[in-house]
Every structure is written in C-alpha cells, then in structure tokens.
PyMOL commands that place a pseudoatom at each C-alpha (Angstrom):
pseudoatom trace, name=CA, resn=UNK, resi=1, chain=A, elem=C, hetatm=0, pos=[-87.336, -12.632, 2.257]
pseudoatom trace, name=CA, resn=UNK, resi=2, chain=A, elem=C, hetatm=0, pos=[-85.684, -15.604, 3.242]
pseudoatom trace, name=CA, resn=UNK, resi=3, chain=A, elem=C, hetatm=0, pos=[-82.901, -15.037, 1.360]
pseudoatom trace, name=CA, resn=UNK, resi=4, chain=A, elem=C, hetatm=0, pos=[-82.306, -11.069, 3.147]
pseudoatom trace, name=CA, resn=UNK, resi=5, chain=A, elem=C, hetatm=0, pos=[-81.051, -13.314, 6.321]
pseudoatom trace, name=CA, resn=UNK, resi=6, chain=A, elem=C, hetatm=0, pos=[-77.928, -14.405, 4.122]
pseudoatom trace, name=CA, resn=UNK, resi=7, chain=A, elem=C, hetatm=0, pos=[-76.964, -10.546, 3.412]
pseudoatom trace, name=CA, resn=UNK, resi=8, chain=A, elem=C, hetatm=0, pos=[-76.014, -7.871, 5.919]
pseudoatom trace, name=CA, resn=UNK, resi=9, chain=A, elem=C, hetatm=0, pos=[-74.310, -4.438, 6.019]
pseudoatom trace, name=CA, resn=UNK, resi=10, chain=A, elem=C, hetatm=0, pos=[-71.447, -4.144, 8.246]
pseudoatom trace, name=CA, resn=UNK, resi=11, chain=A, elem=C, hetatm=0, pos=[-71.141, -0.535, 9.976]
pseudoatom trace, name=CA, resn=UNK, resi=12, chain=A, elem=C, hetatm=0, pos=[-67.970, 1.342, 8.460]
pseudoatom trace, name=CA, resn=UNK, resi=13, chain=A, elem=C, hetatm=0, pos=[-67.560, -0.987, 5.727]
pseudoatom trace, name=CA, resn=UNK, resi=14, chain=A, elem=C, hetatm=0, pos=[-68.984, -0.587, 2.248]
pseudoatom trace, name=CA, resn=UNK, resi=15, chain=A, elem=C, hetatm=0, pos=[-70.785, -2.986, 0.339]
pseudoatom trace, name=CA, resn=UNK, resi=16, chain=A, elem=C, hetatm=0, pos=[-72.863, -5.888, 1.525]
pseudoatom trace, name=CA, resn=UNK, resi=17, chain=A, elem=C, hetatm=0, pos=[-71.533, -9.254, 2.937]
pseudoatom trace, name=CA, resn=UNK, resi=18, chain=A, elem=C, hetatm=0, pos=[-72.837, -12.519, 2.677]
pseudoatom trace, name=CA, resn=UNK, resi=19, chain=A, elem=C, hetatm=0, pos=[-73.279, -14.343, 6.153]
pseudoatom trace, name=CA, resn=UNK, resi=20, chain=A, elem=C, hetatm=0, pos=[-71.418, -17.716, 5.479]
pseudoatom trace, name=CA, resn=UNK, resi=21, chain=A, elem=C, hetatm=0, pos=[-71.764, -18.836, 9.283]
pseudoatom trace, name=CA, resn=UNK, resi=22, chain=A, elem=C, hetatm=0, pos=[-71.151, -18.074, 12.986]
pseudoatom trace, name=CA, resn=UNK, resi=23, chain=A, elem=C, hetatm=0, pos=[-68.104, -18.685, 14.944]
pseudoatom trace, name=CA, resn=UNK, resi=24, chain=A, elem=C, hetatm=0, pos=[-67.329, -18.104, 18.520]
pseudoatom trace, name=CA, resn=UNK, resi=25, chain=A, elem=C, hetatm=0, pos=[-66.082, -14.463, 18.179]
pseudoatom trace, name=CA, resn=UNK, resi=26, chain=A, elem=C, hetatm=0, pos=[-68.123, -13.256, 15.448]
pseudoatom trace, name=CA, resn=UNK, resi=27, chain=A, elem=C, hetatm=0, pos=[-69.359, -14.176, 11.689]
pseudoatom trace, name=CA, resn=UNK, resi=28, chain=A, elem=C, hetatm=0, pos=[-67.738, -15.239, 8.793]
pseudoatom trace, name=CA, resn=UNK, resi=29, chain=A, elem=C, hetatm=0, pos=[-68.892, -13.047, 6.278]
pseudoatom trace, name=CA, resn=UNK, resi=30, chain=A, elem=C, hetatm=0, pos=[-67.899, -12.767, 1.696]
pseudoatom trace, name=CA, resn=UNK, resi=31, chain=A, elem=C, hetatm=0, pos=[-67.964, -9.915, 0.525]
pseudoatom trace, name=CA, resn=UNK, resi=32, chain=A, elem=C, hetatm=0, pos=[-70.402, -9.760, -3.037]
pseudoatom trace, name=CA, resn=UNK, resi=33, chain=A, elem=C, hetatm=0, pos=[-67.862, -8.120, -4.446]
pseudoatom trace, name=CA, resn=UNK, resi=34, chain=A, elem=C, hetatm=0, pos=[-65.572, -9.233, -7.377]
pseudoatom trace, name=CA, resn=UNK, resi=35, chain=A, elem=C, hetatm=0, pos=[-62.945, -10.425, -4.961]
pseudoatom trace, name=CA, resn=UNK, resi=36, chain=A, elem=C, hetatm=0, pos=[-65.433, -12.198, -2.791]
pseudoatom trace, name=CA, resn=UNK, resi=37, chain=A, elem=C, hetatm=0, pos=[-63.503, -11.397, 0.216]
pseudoatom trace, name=CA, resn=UNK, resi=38, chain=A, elem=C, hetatm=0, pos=[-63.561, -13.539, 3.312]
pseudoatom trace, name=CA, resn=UNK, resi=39, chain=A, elem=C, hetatm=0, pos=[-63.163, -11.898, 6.574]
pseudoatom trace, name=CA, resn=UNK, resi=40, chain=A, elem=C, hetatm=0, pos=[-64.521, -12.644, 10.225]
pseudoatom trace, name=CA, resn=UNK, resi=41, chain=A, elem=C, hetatm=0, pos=[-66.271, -9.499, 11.731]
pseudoatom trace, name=CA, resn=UNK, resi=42, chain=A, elem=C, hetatm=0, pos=[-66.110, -9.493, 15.479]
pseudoatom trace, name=CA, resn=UNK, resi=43, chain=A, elem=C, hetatm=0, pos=[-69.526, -9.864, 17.681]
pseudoatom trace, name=CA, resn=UNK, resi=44, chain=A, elem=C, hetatm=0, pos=[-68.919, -6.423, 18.796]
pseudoatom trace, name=CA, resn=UNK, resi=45, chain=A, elem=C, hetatm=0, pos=[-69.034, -5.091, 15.232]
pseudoatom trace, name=CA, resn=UNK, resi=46, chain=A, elem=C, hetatm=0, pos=[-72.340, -3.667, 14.011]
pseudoatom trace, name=CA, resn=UNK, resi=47, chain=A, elem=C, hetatm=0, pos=[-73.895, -6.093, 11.273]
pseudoatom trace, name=CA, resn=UNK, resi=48, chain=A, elem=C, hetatm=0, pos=[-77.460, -5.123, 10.080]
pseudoatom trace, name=CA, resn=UNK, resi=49, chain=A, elem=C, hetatm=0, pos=[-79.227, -7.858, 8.670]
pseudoatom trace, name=CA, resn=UNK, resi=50, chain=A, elem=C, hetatm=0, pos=[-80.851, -6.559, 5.242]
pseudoatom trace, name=CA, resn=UNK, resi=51, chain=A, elem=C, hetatm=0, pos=[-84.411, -8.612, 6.357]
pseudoatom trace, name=CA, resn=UNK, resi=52, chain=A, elem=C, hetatm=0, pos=[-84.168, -6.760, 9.600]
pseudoatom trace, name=CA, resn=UNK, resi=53, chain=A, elem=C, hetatm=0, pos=[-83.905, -3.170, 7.836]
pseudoatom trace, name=CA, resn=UNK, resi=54, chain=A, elem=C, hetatm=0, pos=[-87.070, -1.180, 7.081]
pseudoatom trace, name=CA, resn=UNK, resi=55, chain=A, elem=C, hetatm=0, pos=[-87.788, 2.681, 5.540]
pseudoatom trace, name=CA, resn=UNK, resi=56, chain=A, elem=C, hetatm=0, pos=[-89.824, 5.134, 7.673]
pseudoatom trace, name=CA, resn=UNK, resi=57, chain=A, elem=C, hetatm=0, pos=[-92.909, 5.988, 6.548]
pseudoatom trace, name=CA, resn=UNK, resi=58, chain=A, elem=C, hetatm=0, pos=[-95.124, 9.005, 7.395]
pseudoatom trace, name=CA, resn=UNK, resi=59, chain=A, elem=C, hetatm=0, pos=[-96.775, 8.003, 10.815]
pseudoatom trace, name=CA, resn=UNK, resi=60, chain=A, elem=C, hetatm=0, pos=[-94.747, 7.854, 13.575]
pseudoatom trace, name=CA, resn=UNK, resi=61, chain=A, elem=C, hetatm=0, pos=[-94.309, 4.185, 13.810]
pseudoatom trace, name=CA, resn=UNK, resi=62, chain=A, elem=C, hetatm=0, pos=[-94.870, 3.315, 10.252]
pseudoatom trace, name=CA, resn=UNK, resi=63, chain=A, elem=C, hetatm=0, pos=[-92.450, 1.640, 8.309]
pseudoatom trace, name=CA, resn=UNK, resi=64, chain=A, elem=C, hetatm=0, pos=[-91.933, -0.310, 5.126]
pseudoatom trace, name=CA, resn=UNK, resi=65, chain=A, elem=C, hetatm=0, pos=[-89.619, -3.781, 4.861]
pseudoatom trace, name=CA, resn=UNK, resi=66, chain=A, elem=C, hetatm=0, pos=[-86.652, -3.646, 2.932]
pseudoatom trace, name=CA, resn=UNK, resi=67, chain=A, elem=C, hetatm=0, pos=[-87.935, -6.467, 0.929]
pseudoatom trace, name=CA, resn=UNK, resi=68, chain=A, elem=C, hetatm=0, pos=[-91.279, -4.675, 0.018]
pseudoatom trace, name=CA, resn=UNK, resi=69, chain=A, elem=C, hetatm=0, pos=[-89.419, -1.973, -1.083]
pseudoatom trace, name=CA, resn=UNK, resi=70, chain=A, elem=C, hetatm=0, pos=[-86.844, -3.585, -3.216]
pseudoatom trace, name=CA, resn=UNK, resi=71, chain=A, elem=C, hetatm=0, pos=[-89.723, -5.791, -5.020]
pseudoatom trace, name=CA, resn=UNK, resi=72, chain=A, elem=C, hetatm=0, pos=[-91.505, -2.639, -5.301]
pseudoatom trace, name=CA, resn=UNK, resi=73, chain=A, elem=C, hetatm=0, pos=[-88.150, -1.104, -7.527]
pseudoatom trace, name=CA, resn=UNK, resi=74, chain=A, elem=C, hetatm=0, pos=[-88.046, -3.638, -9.111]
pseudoatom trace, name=CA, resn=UNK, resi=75, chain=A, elem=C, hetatm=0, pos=[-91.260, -3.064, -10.596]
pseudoatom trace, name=CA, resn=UNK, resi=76, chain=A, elem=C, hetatm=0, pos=[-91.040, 0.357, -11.708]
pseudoatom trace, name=CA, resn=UNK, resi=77, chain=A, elem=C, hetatm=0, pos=[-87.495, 0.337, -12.804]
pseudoatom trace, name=CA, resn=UNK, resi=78, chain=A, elem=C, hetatm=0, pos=[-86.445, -3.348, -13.831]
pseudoatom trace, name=CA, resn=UNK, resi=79, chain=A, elem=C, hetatm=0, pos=[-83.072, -5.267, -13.563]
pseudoatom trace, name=CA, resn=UNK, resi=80, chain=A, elem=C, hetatm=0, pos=[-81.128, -2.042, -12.832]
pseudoatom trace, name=CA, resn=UNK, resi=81, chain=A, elem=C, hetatm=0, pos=[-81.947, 1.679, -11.597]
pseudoatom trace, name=CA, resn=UNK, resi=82, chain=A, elem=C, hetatm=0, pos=[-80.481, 3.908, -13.844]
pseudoatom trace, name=CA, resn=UNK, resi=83, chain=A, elem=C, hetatm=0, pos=[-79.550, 6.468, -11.548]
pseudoatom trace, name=CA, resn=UNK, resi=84, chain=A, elem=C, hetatm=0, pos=[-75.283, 7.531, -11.284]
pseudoatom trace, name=CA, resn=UNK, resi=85, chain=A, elem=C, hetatm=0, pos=[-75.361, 7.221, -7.285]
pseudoatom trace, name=CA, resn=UNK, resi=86, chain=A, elem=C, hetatm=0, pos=[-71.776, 9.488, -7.447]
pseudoatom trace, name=CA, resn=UNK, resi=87, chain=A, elem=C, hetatm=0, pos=[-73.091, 12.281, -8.954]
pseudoatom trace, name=CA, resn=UNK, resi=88, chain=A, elem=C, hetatm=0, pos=[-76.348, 12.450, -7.757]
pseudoatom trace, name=CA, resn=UNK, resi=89, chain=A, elem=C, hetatm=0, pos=[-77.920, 15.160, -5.739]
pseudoatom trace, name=CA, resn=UNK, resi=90, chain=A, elem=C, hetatm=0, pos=[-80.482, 15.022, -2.686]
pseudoatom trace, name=CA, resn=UNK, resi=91, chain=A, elem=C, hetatm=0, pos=[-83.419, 15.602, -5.042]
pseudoatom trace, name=CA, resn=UNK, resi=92, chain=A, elem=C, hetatm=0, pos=[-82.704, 13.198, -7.696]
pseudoatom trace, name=CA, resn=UNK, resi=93, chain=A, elem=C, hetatm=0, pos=[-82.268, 10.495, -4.519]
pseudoatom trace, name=CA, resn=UNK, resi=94, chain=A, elem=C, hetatm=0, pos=[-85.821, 11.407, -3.170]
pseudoatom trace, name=CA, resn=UNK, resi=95, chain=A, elem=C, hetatm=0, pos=[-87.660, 11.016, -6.602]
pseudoatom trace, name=CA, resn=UNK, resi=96, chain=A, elem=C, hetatm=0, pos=[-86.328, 8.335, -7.490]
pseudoatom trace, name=CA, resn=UNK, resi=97, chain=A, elem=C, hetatm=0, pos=[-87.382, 6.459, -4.005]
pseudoatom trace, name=CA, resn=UNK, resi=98, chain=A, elem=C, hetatm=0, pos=[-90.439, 8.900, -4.147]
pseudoatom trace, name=CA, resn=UNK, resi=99, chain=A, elem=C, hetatm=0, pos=[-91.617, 6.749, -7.428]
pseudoatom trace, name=CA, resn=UNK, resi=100, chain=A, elem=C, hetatm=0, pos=[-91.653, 3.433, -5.405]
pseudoatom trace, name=CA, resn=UNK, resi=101, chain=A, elem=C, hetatm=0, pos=[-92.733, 4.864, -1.938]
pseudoatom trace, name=CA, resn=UNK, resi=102, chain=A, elem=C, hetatm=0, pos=[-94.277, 8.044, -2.026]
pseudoatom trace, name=CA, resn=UNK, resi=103, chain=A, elem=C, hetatm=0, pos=[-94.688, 8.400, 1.810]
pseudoatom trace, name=CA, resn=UNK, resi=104, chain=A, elem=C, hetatm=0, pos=[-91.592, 8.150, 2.539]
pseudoatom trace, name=CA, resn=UNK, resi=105, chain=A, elem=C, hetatm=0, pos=[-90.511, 10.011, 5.745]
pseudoatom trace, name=CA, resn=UNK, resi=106, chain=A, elem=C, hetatm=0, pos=[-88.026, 12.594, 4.344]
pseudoatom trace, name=CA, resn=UNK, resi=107, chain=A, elem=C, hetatm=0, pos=[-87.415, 14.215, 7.764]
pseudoatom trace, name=CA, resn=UNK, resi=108, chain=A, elem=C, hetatm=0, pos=[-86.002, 10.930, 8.807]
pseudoatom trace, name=CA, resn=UNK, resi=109, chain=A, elem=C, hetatm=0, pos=[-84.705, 9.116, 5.919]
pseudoatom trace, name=CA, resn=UNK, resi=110, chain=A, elem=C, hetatm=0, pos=[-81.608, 10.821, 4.753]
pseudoatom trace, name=CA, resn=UNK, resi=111, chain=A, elem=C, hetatm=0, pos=[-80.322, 10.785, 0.931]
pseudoatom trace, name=CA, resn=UNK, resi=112, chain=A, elem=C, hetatm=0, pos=[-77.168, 8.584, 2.013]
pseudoatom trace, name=CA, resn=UNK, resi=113, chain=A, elem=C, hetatm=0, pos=[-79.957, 6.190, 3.444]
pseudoatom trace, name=CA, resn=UNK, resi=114, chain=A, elem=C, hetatm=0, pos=[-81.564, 6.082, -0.189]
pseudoatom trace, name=CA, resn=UNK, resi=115, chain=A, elem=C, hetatm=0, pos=[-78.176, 6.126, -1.946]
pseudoatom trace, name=CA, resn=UNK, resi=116, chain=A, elem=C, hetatm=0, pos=[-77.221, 2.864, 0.212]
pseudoatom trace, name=CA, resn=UNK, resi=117, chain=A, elem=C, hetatm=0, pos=[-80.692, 1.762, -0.990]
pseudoatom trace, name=CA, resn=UNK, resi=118, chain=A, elem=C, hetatm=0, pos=[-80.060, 2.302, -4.772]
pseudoatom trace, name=CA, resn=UNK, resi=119, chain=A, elem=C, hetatm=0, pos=[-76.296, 0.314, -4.907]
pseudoatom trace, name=CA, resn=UNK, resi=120, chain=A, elem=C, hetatm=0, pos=[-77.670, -2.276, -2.666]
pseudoatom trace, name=CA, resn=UNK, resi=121, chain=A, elem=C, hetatm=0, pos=[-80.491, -2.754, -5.222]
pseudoatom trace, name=CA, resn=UNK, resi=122, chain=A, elem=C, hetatm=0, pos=[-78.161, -2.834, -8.200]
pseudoatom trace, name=CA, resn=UNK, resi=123, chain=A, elem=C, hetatm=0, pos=[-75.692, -5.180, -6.183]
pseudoatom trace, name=CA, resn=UNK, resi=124, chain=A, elem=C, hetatm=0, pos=[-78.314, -7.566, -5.562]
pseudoatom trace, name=CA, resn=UNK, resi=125, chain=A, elem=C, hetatm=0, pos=[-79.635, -7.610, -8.631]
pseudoatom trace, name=CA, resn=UNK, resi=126, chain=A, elem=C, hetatm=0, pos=[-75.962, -8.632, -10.191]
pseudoatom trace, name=CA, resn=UNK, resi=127, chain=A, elem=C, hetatm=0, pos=[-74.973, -11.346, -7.523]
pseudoatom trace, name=CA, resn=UNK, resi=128, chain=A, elem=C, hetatm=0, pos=[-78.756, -12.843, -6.609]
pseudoatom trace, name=CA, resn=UNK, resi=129, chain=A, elem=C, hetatm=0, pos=[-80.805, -12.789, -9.614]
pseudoatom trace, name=CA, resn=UNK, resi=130, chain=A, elem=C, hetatm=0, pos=[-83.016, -15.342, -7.835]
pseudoatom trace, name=CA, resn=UNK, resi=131, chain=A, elem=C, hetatm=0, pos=[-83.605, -13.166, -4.818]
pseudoatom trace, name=CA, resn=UNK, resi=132, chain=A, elem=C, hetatm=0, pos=[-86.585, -11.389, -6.940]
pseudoatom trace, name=CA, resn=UNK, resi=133, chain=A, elem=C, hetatm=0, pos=[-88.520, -14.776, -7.411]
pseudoatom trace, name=CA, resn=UNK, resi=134, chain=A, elem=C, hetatm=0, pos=[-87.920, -15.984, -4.041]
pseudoatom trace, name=CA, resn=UNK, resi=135, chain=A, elem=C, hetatm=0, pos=[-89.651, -12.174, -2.477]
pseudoatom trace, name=CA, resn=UNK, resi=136, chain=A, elem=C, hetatm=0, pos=[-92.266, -12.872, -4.929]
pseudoatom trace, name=CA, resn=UNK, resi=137, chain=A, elem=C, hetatm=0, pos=[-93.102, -16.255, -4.208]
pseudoatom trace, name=CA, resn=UNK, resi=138, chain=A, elem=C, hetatm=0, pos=[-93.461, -15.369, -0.363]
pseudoatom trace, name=CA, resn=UNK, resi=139, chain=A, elem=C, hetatm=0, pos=[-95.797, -12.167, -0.930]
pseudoatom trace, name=CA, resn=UNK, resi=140, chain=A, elem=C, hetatm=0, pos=[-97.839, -14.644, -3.213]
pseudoatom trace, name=CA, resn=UNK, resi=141, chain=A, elem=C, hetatm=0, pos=[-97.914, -17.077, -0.145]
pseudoatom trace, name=CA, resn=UNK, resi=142, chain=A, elem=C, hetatm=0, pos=[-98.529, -14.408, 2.559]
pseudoatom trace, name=CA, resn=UNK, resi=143, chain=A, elem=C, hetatm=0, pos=[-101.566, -12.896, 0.747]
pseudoatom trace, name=CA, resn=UNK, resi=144, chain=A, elem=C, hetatm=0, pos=[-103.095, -16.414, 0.351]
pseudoatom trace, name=CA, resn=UNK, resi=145, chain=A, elem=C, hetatm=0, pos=[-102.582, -17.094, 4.316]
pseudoatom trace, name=CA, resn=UNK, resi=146, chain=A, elem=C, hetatm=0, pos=[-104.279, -13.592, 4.758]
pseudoatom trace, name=CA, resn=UNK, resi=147, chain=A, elem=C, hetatm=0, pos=[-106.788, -14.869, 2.418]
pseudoatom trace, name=CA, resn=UNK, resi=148, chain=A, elem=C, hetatm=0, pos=[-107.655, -18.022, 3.821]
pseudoatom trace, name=CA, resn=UNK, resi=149, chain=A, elem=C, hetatm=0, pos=[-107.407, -16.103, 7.753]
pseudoatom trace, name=CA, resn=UNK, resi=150, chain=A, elem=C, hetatm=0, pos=[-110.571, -14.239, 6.642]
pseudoatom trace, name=CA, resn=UNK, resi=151, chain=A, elem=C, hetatm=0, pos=[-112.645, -16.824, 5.022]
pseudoatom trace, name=CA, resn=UNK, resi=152, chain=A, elem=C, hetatm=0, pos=[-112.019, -18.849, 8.759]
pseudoatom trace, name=CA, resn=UNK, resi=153, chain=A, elem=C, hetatm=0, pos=[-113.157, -15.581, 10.740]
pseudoatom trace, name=CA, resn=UNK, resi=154, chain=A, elem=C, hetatm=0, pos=[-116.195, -15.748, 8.204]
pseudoatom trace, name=CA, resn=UNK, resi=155, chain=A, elem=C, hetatm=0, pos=[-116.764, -19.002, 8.792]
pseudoatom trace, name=CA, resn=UNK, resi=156, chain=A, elem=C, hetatm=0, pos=[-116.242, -18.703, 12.825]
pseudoatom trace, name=CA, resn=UNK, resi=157, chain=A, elem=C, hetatm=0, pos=[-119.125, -15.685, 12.418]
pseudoatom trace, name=CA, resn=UNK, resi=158, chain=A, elem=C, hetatm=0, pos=[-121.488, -18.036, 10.720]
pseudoatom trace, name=CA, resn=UNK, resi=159, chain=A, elem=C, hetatm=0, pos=[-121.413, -20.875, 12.888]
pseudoatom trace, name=CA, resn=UNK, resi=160, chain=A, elem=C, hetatm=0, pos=[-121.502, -18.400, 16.218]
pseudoatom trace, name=CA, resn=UNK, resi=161, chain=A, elem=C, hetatm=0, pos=[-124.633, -16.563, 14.348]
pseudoatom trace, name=CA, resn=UNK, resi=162, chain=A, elem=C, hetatm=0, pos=[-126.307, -19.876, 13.383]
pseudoatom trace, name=CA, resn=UNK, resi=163, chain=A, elem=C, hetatm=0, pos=[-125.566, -21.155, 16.892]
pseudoatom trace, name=CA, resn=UNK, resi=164, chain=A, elem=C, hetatm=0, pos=[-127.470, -17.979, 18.346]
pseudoatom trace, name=CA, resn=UNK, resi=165, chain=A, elem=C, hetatm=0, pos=[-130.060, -18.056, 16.440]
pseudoatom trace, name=CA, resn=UNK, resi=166, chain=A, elem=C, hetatm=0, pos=[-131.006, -21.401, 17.620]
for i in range(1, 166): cmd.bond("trace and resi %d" % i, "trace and resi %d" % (i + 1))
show_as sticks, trace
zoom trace
C-alpha cells in the first residue's frame, strides 16, 4: 500500500493527485489526468491520503483499508468495473460495493462515497497498473509475518511449559 502514500484526494477538487513533494506552503501535487496538471495546494487545503482512507464496516469502530478493498474489486470485477458512475442510481452503487464488502455500513457510507470509490478504482487502474502487484505483494508479506508471529508464541508456550514442568 506503499504506493496509496503517492495518491491523495484534494477536498473540492475532482480526481486524484499525485503527491510529487512538499514545499513550505503546501504540496506539489499532478493531477492523473490527461493533462497531468501541476498545481501547489496550500497546507490549509484538505488532502486525504488514499492509504489513510478506510470504508465503515458494521461495528461501530470497524473499518476496512482502502487498499483491501480495492484488491478485493479487483478480484471480482478485473481491470475495470463496468458500472456508468453518471447514470447510476443509489442501489446499483451499493451492490456493486455490496459484491466486494458485504458489511458495509450503509447508514454511514453514502453512494457519492462508493461512486468516488468506483472512478478512483478505474483511474488507478489506467495510470498505475503496477499498484495491483505492489498491494499484493505486501498482503503476501503481512500474512507470512502473522504466520511466523504465531509459530514464535508457540514456541514461547513450549519452552515456558517445558520449563514448568521441570
């Protein structure tokens, strides 16, 4: 998820924005449009970093990573979600989110949330092709960590066990 740092949304502008760099007053930003667009956006300017955005779930604190979600769509539906985002209505925006997360918190996540979700998808999929390997690669390396965490607990129980039994 790595490369999420390098993309944001900027509050009353569409799209997404490459972060290029800091400067004093703000960020230099692209936009990953066709026109690649450079601009810098002022500190005071809301910039939501895609790894930093999650989608309610559910429980009352539960929520799933933007990245989990996006690797999940890319599962079920491939390069491109084949959904016209203009001409869409509330429903058709639930199901189709519905298919990837089905506990979604609908209360709380609003169709313009899952629209945002569905051209951001198709966006990224255009303009970082490589994105999908690079979320794979790290869920690959965080369930080995997890795995290799729980043979050391099992290990740590053994020796404490052996060490009472003595």
């Amino acid at each position: 998820m790595e490369l999420l740092k390098e993309v944001a949304n900027i509050s009353g502008k569409g799209g997404l924005y490459r972060i290029l760099k800091p400067g004093r007053s703000g960020v230099i930003v692209e936009s990953m449009d066709a026109k690649k667009k450079r601009e810098m956006v002022p500190a005071t300017a809301r910039v939501s970093v895609l790894k930093d955005i999650s989608i309610y779930q559910q429980g009352v604190n539960d929520s799933m990573p933007l990245g989990d979600i996006f690797l999940a769509m890319r599962e079920k539906f491939g390069e491109k979600i084949e959904l016209d985002t203009k001409v869409a209505n509330t429903e058709e925006f639930y199901s189709t989110l519905g298919e990837v997360m089905p506990d979604f918190d609908r209360e709380r996540v609003h169709a313009s949330d899952v629209k945002k979700l569905i051209n951001w998808y198709n966006l990224l999929s255009v303009k970082m092709p490589e994105l999908w390997d690079v979320i794979e690669e790290e869920k690959v390396e965080e369930k080995t960590e997890e795995v290799a965490e729980a043979i050391t607990e099992v290990k740590e129980k053994k020796v404490k066990s052996k060490a009472k039994a003595k």
